[in-house]
C-alpha positions in Angstrom: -93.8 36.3 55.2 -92.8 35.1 58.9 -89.4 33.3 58.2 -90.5 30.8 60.8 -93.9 30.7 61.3 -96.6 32.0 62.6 -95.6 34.3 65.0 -94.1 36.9 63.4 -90.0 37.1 64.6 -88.0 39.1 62.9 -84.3 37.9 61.5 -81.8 38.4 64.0 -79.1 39.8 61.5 -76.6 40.7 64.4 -73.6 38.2 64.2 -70.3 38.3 66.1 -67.6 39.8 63.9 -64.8 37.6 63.1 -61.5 39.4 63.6 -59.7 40.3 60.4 -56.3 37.8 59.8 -53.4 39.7 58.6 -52.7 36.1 57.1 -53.1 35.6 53.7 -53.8 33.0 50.7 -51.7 33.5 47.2 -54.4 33.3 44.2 -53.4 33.3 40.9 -49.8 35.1 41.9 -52.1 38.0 43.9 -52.4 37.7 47.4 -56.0 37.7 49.2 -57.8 37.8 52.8 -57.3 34.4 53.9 -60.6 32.9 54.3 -62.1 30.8 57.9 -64.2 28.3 56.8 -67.8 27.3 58.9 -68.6 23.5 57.7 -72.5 22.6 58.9 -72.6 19.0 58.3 -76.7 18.4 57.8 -79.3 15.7 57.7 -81.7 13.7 58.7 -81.1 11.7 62.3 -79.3 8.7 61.4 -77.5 9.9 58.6 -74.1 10.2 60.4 -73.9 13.8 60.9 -71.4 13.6 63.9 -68.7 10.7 62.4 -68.8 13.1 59.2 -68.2 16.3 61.2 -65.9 14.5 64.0 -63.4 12.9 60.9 -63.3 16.8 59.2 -62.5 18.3 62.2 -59.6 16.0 63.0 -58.7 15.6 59.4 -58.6 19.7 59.4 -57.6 20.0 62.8 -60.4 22.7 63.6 -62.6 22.5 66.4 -66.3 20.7 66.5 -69.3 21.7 68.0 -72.1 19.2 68.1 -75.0 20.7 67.6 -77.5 18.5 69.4 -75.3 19.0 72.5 -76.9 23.0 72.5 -80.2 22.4 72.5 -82.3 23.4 75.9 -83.5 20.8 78.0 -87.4 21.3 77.2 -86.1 20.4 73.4 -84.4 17.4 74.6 -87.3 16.2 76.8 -89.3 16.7 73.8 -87.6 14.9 71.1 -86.9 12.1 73.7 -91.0 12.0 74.4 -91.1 11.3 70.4 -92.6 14.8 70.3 -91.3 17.1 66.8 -89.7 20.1 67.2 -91.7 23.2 66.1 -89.8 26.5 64.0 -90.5 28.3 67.6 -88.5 25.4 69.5 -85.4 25.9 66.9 -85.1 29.4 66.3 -82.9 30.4 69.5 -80.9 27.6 68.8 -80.3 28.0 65.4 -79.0 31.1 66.3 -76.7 30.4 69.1 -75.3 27.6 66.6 -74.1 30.4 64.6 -72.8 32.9 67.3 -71.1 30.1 68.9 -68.8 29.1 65.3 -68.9 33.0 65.0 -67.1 32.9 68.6 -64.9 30.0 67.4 -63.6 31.8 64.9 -63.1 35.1 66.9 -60.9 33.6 69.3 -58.7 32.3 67.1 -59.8 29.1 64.9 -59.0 28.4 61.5 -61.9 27.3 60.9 -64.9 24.7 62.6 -66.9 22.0 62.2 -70.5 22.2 62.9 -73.7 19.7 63.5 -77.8 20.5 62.5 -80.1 18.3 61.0 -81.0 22.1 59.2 -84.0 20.5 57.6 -85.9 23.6 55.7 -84.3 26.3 54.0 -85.8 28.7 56.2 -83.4 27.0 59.1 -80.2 26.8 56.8 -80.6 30.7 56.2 -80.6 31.5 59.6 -77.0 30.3 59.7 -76.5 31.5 56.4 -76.3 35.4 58.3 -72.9 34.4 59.3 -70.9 35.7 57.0 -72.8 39.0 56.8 -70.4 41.2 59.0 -67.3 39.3 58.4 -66.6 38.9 54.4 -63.2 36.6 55.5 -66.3 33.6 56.7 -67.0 31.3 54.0 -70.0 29.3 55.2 -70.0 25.4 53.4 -73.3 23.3 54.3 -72.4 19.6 53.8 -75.8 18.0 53.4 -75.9 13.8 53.8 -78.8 12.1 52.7 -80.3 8.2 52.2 -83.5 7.0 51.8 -85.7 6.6 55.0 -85.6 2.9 55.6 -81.5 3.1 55.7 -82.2 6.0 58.3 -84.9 4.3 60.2 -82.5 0.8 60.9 -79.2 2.9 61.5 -81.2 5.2 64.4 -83.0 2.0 65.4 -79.3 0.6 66.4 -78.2 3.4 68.2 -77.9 2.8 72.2 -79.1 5.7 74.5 -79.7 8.5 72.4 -82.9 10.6 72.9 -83.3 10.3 69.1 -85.6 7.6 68.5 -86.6 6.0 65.3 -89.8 7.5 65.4 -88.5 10.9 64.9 -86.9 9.9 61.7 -90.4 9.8 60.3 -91.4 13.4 61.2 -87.9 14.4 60.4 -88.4 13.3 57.0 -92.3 14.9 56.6 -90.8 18.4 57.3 -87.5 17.9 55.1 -86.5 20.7 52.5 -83.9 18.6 50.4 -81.2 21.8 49.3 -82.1 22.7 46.0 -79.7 24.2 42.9 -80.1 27.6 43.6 -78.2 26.5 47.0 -74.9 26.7 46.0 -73.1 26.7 49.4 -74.4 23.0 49.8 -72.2 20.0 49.0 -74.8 16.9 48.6 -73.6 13.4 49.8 -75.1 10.3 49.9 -74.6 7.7 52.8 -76.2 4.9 52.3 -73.2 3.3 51.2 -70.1 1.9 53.5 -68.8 4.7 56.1 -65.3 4.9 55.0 -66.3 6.4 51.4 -68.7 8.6 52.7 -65.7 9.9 54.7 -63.3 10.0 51.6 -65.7 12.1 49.6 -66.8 14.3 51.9 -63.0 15.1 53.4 -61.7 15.6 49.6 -64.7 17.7 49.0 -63.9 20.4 51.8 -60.4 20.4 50.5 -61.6 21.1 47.1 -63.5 24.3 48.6 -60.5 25.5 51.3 -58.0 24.9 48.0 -60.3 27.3 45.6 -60.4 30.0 48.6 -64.0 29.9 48.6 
């Protein structure tokens, strides 16, 4: 089955190898391969994606790349026209998302901090190939959600963002909430106040960075 849809592509499984760390984490009185962390922060538009990802990065002090801020121009016209996305229009992106944290991580970076809505599962295991090559990559998705009305009035106040509210609606018709058997995903919801959302979600990663996993 096409991964994407109908035109037949296969997986690009090639990733850039992550350098091995001759630093290393104490476990249980044993020491092991310190591990690079790649937090995707995920949603629907509205949902906060980049004050999530922006806080963890300076609360971590790892770099941030916004996704939205890779897309190609013909993507961005098209969103801004009010015009979905198809799995053809993500795929390249998708995929230089995860060469460029891949990259981040070669040149030196603890870790990062990474933006994409990452609405099906077929989009979040394309970044998923990550850690393929490099075992010391632990990939973490952080996936906020809220119901569509709190969506639709949040994007609605945003000033000069191609994201309109109309997209929230065929954002949501396409969305693959993560489901059990996705056990890389932390699940947050943000419909309430934006300093809790923040709380959880900071004390979460910790919780993952602390266990080495």
């Amino acid at each position: 089955m096409d991964p994407l849809g109908p035109n037949p592509q296969p997986i690009d499984t090639r990733a850039t190898p992550v350098a091995s760390s001759n630093t290393v984490t104490r476990v249980a009185g044993q020491q092991a391969p310190h591990v690079h962390h790649i937090w995707l922060v995920t949603g629907p538009a509205g949902c906060g994606k980049s004050t999530v990802a922006q806080y963890l990065s300076e609360s971590l002090n790892l770099p941030y790349l916004e996704g939205d801020e890779f897309h190609p121009r013909a993507n961005i016209d098209k969103m801004a026209n009010g015009i979905p996305l198809t799995d053809a229009d993500r795929w390249d992106w998708l995929t230089l998302l995860r060469e460029e944290s891949l990259k981040k991580l070669a040149s030196g970076a603890d870790g990062v901090v990474l933006t994409c809505s990452a609405l099906k599962r077929k989009y979040r295991d394309v970044i998923r190939v990550a850690p393929y090559f490099s075992h010391n990559v632990s990939l973490h998705f952080i996936y906020l959600h809220a119901p569509e009305a709190v969506l639709l009035e949040r994007v609605g106040l945003r000033q000069g963002h191609y994201m309109g509210a109309n997209m929230v609606r065929s954002q949501f018709e396409i969305l693959e909430p993560p489901t059990a058997e996705e056990t890389d995903v932390i699940s947050i919801d943000v419909s309430g106040p934006i300093p809790g959302v923040l709380e959880v979600a900071l004390i979460q990663a910790k919780i993952k960075m602390g266990a080495g996993v």
